[in-house]
LOLOLO-762510 format. One record per residue (C-alpha): residue number from 1; x, y, z; residue in three letters. Coordinates in nm, 4 decimals, padded with zeros to 6 digits. Layout:
! residues N
pos,east,north,up,code
NUM,X,Y,Z,Ala
...
! end
This chain:
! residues 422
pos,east,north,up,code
1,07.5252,06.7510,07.6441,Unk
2,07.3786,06.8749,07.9808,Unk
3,07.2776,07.2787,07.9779,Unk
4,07.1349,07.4955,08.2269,Unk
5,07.2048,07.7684,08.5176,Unk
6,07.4715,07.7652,08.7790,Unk
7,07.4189,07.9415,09.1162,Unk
8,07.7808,08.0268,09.2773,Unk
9,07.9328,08.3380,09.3918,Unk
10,08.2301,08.4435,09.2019,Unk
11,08.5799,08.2984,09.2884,Unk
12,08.3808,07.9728,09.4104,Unk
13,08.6236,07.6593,09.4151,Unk
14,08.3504,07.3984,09.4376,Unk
15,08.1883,07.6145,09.1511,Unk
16,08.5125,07.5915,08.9480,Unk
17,08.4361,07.1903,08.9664,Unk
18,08.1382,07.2426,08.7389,Unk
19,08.2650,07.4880,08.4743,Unk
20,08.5864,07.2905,08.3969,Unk
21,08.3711,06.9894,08.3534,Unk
22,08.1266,07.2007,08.1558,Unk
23,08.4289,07.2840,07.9532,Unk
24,08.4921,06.9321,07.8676,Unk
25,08.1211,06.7961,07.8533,Unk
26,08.0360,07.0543,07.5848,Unk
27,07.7115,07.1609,07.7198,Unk
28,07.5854,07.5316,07.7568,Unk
29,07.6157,07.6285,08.1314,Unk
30,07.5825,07.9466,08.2465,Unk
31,07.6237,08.1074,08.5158,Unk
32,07.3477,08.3162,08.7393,Unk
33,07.3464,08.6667,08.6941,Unk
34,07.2843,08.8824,08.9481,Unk
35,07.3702,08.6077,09.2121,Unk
36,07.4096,08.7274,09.6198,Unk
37,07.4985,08.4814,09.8530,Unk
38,07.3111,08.5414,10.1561,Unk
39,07.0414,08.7003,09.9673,Unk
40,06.9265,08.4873,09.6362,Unk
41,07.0073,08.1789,09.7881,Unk
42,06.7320,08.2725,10.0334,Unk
43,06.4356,08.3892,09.8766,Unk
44,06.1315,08.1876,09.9097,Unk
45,06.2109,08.1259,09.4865,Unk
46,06.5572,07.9706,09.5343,Unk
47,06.4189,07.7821,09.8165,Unk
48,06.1335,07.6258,09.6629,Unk
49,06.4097,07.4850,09.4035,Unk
50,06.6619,07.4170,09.6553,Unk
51,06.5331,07.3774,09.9962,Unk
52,06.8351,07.3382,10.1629,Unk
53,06.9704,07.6859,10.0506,Unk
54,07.3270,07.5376,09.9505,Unk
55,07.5536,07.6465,09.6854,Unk
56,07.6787,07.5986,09.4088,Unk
57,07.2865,07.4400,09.2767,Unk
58,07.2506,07.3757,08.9465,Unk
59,06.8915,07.4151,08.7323,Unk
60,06.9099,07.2053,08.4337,Unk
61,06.7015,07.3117,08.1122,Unk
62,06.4376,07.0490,08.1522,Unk
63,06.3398,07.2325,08.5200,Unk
64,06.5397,06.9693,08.7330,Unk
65,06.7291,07.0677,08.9918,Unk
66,07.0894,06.9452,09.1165,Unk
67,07.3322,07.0428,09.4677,Unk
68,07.6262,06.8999,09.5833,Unk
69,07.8938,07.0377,09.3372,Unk
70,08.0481,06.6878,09.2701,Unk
71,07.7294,06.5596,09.2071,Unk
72,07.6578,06.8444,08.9516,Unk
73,08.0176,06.8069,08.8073,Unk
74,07.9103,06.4413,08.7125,Unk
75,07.5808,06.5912,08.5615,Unk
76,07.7996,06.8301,08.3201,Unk
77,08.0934,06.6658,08.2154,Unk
78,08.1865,06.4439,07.9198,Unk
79,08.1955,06.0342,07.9385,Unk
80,08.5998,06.0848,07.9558,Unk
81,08.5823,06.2808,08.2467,Unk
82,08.3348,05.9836,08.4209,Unk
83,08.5539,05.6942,08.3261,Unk
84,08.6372,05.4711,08.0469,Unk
85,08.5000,05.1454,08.2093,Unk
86,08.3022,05.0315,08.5163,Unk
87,08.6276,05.0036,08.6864,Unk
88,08.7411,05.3614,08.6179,Unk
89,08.3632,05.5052,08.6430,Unk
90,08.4242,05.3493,09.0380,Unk
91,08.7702,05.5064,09.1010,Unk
92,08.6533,05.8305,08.9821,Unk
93,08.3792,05.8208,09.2411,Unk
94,08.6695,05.6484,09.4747,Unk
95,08.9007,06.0098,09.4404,Unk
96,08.5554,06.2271,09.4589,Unk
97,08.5083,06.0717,09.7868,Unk
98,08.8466,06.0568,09.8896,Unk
99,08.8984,06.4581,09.7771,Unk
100,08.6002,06.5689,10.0270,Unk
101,08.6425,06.3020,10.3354,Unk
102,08.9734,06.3119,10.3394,Unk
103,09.1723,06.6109,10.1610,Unk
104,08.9901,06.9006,10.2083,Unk
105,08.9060,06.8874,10.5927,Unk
106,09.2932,06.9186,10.6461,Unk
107,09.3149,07.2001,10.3962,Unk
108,09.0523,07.3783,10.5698,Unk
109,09.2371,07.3345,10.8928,Unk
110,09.5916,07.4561,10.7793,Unk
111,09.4823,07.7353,10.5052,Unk
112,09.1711,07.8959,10.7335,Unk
113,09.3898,08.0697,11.0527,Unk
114,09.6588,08.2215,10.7737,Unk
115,09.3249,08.3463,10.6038,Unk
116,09.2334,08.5236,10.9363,Unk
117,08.9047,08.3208,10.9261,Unk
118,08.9715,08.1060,11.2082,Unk
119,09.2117,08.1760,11.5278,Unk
120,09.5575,08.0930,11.4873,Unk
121,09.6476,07.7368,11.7265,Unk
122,09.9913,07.6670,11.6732,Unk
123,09.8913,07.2989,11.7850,Unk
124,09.6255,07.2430,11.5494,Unk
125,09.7581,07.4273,11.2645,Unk
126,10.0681,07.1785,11.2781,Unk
127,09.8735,06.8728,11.3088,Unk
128,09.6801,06.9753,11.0016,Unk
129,10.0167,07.0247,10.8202,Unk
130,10.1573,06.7141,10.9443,Unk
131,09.8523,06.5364,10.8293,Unk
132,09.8409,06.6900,10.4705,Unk
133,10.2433,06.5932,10.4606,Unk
134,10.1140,06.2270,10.4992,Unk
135,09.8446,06.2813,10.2363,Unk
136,10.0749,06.4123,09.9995,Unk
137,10.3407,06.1882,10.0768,Unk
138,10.0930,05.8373,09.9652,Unk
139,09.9735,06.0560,09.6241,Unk
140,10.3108,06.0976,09.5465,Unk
141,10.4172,05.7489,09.5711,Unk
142,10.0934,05.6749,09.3519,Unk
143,10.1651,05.9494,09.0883,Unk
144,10.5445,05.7705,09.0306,Unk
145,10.4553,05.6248,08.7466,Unk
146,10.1234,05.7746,08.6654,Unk
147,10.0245,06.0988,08.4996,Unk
148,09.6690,06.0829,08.6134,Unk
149,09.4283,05.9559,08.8673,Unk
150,09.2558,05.7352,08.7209,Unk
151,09.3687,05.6197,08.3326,Unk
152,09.5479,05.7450,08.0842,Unk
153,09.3364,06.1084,08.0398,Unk
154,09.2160,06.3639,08.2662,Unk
155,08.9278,06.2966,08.4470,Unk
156,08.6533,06.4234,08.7226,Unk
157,08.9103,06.2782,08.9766,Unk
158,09.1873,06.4975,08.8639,Unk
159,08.9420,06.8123,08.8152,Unk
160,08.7978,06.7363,09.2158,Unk
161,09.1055,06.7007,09.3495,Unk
162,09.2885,06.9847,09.1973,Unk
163,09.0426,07.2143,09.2964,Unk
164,09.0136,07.0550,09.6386,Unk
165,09.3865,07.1750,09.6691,Unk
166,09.3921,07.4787,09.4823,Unk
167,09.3713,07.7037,09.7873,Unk
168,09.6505,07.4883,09.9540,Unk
169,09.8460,07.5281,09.6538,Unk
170,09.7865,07.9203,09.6453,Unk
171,09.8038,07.9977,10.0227,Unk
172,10.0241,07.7867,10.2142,Unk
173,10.1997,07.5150,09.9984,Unk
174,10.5051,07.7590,09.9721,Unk
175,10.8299,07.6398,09.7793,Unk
176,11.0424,07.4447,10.0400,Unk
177,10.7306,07.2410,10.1628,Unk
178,10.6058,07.1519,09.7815,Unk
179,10.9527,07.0293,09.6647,Unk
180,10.9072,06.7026,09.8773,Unk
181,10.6231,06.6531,09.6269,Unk
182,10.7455,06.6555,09.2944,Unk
183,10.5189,06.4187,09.1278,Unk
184,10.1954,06.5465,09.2840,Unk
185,10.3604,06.9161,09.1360,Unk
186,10.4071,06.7593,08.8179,Unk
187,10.0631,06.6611,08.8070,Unk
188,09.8958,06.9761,08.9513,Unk
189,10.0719,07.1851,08.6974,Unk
190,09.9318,06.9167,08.3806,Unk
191,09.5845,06.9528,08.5418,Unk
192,09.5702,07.3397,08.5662,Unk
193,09.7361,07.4211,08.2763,Unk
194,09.4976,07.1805,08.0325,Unk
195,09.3292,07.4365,07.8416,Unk
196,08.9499,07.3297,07.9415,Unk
197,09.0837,07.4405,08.3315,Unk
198,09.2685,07.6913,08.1946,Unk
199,08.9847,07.8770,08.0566,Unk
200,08.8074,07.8500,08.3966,Unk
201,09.1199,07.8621,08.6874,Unk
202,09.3279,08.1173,08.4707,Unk
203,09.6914,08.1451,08.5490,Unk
204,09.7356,07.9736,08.8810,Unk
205,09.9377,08.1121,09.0618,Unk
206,10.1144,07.9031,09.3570,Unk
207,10.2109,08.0513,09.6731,Unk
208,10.5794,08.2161,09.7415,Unk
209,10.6160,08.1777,10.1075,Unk
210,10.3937,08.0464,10.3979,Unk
211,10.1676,08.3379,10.4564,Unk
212,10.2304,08.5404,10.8507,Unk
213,09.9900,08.4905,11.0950,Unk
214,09.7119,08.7244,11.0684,Unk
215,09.6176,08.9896,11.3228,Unk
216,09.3141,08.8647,11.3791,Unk
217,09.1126,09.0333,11.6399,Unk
218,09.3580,09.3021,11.7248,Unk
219,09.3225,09.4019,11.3784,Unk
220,08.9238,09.4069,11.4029,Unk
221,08.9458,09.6592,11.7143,Unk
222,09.1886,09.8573,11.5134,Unk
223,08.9375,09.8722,11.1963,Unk
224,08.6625,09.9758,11.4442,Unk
225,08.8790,10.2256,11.6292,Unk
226,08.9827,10.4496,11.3173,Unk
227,08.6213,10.3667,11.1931,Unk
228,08.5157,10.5413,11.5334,Unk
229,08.7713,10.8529,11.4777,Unk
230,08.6395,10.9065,11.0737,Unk
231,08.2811,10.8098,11.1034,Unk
232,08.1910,10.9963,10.7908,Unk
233,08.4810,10.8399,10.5790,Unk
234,08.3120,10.7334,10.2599,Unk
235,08.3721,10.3765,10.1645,Unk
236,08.5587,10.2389,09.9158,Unk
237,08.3475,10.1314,09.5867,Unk
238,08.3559,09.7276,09.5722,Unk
239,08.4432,09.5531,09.2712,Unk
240,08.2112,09.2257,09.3744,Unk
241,08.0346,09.1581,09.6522,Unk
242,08.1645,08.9453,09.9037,Unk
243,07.9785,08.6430,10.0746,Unk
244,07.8561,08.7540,10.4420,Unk
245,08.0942,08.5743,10.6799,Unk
246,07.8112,08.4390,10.8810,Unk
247,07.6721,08.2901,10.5423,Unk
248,08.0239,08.0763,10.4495,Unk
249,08.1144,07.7405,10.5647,Unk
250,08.4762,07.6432,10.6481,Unk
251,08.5706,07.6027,10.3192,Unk
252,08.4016,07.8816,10.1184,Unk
253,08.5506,08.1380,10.3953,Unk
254,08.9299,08.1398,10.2314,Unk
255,08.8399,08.2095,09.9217,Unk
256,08.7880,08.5962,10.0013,Unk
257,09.1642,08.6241,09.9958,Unk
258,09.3934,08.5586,09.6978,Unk
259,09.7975,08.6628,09.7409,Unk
260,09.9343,08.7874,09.4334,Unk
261,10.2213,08.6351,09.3154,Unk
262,10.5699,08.8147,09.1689,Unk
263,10.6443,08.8132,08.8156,Unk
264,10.9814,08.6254,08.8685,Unk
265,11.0963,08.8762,08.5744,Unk
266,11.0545,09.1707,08.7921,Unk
267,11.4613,09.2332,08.8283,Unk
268,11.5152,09.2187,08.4450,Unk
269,11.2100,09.4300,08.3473,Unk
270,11.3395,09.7607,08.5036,Unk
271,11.5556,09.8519,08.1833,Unk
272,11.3655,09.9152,07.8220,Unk
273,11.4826,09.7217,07.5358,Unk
274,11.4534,09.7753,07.2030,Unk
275,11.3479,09.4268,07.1371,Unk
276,10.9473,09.3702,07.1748,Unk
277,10.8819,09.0114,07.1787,Unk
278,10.5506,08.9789,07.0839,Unk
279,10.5812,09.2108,06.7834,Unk
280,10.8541,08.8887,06.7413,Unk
281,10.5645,08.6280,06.8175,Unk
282,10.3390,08.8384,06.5677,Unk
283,10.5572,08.8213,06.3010,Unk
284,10.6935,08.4592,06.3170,Unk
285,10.3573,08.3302,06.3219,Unk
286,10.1918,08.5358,06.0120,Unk
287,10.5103,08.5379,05.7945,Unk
288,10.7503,08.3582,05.6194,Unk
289,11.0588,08.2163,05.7892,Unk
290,11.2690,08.4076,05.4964,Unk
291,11.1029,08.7092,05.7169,Unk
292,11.0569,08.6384,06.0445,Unk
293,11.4013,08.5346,06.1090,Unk
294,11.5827,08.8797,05.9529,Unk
295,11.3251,09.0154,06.1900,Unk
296,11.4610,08.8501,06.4859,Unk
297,11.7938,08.9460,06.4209,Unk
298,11.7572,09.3037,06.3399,Unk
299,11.5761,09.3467,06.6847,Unk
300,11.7569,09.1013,06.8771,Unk
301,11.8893,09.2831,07.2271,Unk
302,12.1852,09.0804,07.3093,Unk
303,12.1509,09.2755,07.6399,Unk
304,11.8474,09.2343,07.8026,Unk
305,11.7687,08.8609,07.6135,Unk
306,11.9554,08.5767,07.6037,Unk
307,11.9244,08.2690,07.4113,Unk
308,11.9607,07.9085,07.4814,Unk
309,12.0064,07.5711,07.3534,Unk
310,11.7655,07.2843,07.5509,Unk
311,11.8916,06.9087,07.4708,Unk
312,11.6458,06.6022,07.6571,Unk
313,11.8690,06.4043,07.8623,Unk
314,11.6837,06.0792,07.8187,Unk
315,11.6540,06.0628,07.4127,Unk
316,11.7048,05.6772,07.4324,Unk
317,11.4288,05.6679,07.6259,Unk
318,11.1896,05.7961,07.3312,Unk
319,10.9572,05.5961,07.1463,Unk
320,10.6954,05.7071,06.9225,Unk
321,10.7379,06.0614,06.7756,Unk
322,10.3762,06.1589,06.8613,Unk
323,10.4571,06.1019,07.2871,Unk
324,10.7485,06.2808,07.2274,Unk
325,10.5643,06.5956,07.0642,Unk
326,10.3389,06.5214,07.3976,Unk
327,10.6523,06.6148,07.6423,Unk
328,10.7327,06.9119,07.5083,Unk
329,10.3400,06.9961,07.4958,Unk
330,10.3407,06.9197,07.8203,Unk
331,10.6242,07.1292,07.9309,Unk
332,10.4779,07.4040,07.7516,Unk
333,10.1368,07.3751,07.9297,Unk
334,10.3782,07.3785,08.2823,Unk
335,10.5141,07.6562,08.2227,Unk
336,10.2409,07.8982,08.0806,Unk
337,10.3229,08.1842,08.3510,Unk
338,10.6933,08.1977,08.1683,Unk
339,10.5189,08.2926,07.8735,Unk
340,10.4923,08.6535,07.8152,Unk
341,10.8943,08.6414,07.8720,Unk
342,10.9737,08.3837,07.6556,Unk
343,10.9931,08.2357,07.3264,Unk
344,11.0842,07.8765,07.2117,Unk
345,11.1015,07.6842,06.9034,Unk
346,11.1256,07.2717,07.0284,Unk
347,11.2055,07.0023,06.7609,Unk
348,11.1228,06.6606,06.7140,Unk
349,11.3931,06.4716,06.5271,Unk
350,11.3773,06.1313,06.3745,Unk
351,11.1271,05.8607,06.3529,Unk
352,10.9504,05.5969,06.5893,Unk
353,11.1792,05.4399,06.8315,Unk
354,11.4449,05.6696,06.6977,Unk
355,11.4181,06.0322,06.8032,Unk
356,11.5191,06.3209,07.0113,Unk
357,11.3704,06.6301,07.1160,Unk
358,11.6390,06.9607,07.1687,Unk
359,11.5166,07.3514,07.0762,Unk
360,11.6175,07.7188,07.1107,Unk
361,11.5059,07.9533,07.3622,Unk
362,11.4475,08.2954,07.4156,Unk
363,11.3623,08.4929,07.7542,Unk
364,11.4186,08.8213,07.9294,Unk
365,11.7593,08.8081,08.1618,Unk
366,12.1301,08.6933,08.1354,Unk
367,12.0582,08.3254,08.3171,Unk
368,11.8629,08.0218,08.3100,Unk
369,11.4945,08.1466,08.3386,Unk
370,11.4031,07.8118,08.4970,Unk
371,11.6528,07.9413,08.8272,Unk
372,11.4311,08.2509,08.8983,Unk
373,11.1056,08.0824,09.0763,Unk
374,11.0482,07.7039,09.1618,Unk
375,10.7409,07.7235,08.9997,Unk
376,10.9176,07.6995,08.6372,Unk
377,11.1265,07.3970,08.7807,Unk
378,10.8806,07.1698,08.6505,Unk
379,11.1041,06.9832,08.3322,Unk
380,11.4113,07.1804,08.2804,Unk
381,11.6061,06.9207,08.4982,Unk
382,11.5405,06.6525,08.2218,Unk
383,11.7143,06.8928,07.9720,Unk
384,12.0756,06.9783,07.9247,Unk
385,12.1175,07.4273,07.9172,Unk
386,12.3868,07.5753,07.6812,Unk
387,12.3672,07.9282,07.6286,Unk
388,12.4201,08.0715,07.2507,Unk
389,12.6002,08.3459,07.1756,Unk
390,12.4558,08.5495,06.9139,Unk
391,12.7799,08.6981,06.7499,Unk
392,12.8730,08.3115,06.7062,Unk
393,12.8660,08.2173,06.3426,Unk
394,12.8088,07.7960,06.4533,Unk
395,12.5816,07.9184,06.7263,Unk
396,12.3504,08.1699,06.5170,Unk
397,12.3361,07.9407,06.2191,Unk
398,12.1165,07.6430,06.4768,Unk
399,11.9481,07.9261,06.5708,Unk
400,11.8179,07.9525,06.2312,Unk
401,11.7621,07.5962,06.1705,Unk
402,11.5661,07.5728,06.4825,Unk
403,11.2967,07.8909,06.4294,Unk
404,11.2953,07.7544,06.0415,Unk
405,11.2521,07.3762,06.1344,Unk
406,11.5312,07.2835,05.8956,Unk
407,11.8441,07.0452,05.9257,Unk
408,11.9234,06.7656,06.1741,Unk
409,12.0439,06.6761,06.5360,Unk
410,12.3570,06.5591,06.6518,Unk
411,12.2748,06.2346,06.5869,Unk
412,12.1801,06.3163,06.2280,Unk
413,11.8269,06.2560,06.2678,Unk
414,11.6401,06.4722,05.9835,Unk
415,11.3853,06.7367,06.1604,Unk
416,11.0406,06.5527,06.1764,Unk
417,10.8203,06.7952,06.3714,Unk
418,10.8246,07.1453,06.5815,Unk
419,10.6476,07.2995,06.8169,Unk
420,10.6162,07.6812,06.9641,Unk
421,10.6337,07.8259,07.2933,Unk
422,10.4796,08.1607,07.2395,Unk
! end
């Protein structure tokens, strides 16, 4: 397992490259303390380690000394995230390439003038977007039938290439232009929501609506002109330093702005209720079902919750119980920004080559939480919706069944595993 010290400035997407394969090689990376870009990266120390001056640069434990953050990546990560074989070891290289030659000089060139970092060309900004529209339109042909890059498991390709778009994603790939792209959606969402890039990316949050054209210039004079009229206006306190602009490359310069996304909850979360899920969560998963569920009903608000009854569409489809228990994984692991609304209790039913998957959900508002943002459209299409009514003696009693993981489906299939969305 590789160790050693990272040099990056915070937010750093070529950076994030090396800690999620960090996550999944195992080593002990850490990141530089103290780290200025502009300043450490050009001291005569950093320089007689890295001549070049470059970030992210990587010292290993041993005193060796890496740049180039695929390269690095490689260093850190596991033998899954290289390849299985020769063949796959050459395709992972193949999207590495691919992600830098070909991806992110068009992401540069669409996300950069919306960041105010370059001028706005109306020409050149649409050229970029018609070029990334042909990108995207060949990966999502190739991810028909694939869940990955390369194999069967995440791997460096996925991890490059995700991160290669990730400002795309958050900036400019707004909801009408990504729907085109379902498949290459699919498997951004299943990248960034594995918990390895989880624990470095965070929530991601993707992009509401194409971002306006920046000021740009006018709004430079204007800084300088209220800057002349209250020259001894003290300055706000900075949270982190930020890169000097003169210091950044194309790519590093849109990372100093980050839209924050809406809770797609917002509407419902005006009016208190008397029911607090996660003291819910809490108590379903440290007691007894012969607790939890009195518990659910005796705080239950039938007005600001609702509950509803999920059914796969395509249960003749299933095989083997354990890639079932991987769809509704995966769905979970889609929709991980739904999750401090909601609460779900999925089941498995039946054996190999004969079983379903249906559950119960619970989530703030009157309607189908799925309807509220596109980002939650991920799976919910592949299910059929019925909402439960909670005064409903039929309809409270599969409630039950489902949060205590008894009975059987329609088909009479005896309950063979569960899983929780909490």
């Amino acid at each position: 397992m590789a160790s050693g010290t990272l040099y990056t400035y915070p937010d750093n997407f070529r950076a994030y490259k090396v800690l999620v394969a960090a996550q999944y090689g195992g080593g002990n990376v850490k990141v530089a303390p103290g780290f200025v870009f502009g300043t450490t990266n050009k001291t005569p120390e950093f320089l007689k380690k890295f001549p070049l001056g470059k970030v992210p640069a990587f010292e290993t434990s041993d005193n060796q000394y890496l740049t180039e953050s695929n390269a690095i990546a490689y260093y850190v990560s596991s033998d899954q995230l290289r390849g299985g074989n020769a063949v796959e070891k050459a395709q992972v290289v193949q999207w590495l390439s691919y992600a830098d030659n070909e991806v992110l000089p068009v992401v540069s060139t669409w996300v950069f003038p919306y960041m105010g970092m370059l001028n706005f060309d109306k020409k050149v900004v649409n050229g970029a977007k018609n070029d990334m529209t042909e990108l995207l339109n060949k990966l999502n042909s190739y991810l028909l039938t694939k869940t990955y890059l390369v194999g069967e498991r995440v791997t460096l390709a996925d991890v490059v290439m995700a991160c290669t778009l990730l400002n795309a994603y958050q900036h400019v790939f707004d909801p009408t232009y990504r729907a085109a792209f379902k498949n290459v959606n699919r498997w951004f969402l299943t990248v960034v929501n594995q918990p390895k890039v989880k624990a470095v990316l965070g929530n991601v949050k993707l992009c509401e609506k194409e971002p306006e054209v920046p000021a740009g210039p006018k709004a430079e004079k204007q800084g300088k002109k209220e800057k002349e009229q209250k020259p001894k206006e003290e300055k706000p306190k900075q949270k982190e330093a930020a890169p000097p602009a003169d210091d950044l490359d194309e790519t590093e310069l849109a990372l100093r702005a980050e839209p924050k996304s809406k809770d797609p909850f917002e509407p419902y979360l005006q009016t208190k209720s008397t029911f607090v899920l996660d003291e819910f969560k809490r108590c379903y998963s440290n007691e007894e079902v012969t607790v939890s569920i009195p518990f659910f009903w005796n705080h239950f608000d039938k007005e600001n919750y609702s509950i509803w009854f999920g059914e796969y569409k395509y249960n003749e489809e299933l095989k083997k119980v354990f890639m079932s228990c991987n769809l509704v994984t995966g769905m979970f692991q889609r929709l991980g920004k739904m999750c401090k609304h909601a609460f779900a209790s999925v089941c498995v039913f039946g054996k190999d080559d004969d079983n379903s998957i249906s559950g119960v959900w619970v989530w703030r508002g009157p309607g189908l939480a799925f309807e509220l943002s596109p980002d939650l459209q991920v799976d919910y299409e592949s299910y059929t919706w019925t909402k439960l009514d909670p005064d409903n003696a039929d309809h409270k009693a599969t409630i039950d069944n489902y949060l205590a993981w008894t009975g059987k489906d329609k088909q009479g299939r005896p309950f063979n595993q569960g899983k929780v969305f909490k």
